[in-house]
N, C-alpha and C positions, 0 to 999 in steps of 0.2 A: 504494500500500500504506500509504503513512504516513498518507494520509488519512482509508482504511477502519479502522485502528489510532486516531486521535485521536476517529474518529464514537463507535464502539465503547467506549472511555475513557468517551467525554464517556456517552453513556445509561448504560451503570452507573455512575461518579460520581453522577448526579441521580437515579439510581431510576426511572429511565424503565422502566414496563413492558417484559418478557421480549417479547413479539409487535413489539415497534416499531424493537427490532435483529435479530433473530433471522438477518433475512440476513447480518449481518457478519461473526459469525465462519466462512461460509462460502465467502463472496469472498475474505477473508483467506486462510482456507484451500489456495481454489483460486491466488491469487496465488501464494500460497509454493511450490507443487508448481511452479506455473512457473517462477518465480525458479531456483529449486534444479534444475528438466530447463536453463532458461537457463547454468546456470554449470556443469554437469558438460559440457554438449553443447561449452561454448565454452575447456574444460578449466580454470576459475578454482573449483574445488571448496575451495579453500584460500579463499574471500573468502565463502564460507557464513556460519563461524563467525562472524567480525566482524560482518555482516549481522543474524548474531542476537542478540551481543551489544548491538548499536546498537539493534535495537527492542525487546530486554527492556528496557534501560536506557530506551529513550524509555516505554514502559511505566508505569513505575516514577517517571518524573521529572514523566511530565504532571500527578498528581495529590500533588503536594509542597506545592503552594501553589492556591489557589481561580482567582486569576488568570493562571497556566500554561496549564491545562485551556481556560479562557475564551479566553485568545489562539492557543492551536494550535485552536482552533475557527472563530474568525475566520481563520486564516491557511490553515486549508486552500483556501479558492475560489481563492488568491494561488498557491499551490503549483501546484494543479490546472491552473490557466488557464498557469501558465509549463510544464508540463510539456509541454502541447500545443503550447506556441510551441515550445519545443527538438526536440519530434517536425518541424513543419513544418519548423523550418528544416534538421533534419539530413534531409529530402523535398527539400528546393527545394534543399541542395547537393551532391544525389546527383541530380537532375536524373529520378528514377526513383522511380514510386511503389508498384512491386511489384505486393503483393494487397491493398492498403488500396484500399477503391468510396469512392461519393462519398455512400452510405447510412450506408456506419460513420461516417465524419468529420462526417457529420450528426447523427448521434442523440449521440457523444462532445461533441464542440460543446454541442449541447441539454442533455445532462445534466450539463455542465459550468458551463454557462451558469445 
């Protein structure tokens, strides 16, 4: 999510034509309904609010300074690529890989990559 929020930043920050984001805010979207089904189902509906207030404020703070914007840009592939390490290794210490195929971890992989 932080990462579809800094892409999203970053094209309007620069004036990136409307058609070259237009999916973001709809991944975003769709994240947050999960996020928010994730934290009512697992009873944390009190760690919503904080959630929101943490990515208003990241919002808000990536475009304070020119080189903010420019670093959460470059850091998102950093973010991205650790995310997937803490997915596998919370996989390899559950010893159990559920409904995750070996098609998803490939195109995630790829588009991460």
């Amino acid at each position: 999510l932080f990462s579809f929020l800094v892409f999203l930043r970053y094209q309007i920050y620069y004036g990136y034509p409307l058609q070259t984001y237009l999916e973001y805010p709809i991944i975003i979207a769709q994240d947050v309904i999960l996020l928010l089904f994730i934290l009512r189902f697992s009873g944390n509906m009190k760690r919503a609010l904080f959630y929101a207030v943490t990515f208003g404020g990241g919002w808000y703070v990536l475009t304070l300074r020119k080189w903010i914007i420019d670093l959460a840009m470059n850091l998102c592939t950093l973010i991205s690529a650790a995310s997937k390490l803490a997915q596998l290794r919370c996989l390899w210490q559950a010893k159990d890989s559920g409904q995750v195929s070996a098609l998803t971890w490939s195109m995630s992989a790829y588009t991460c990559a």
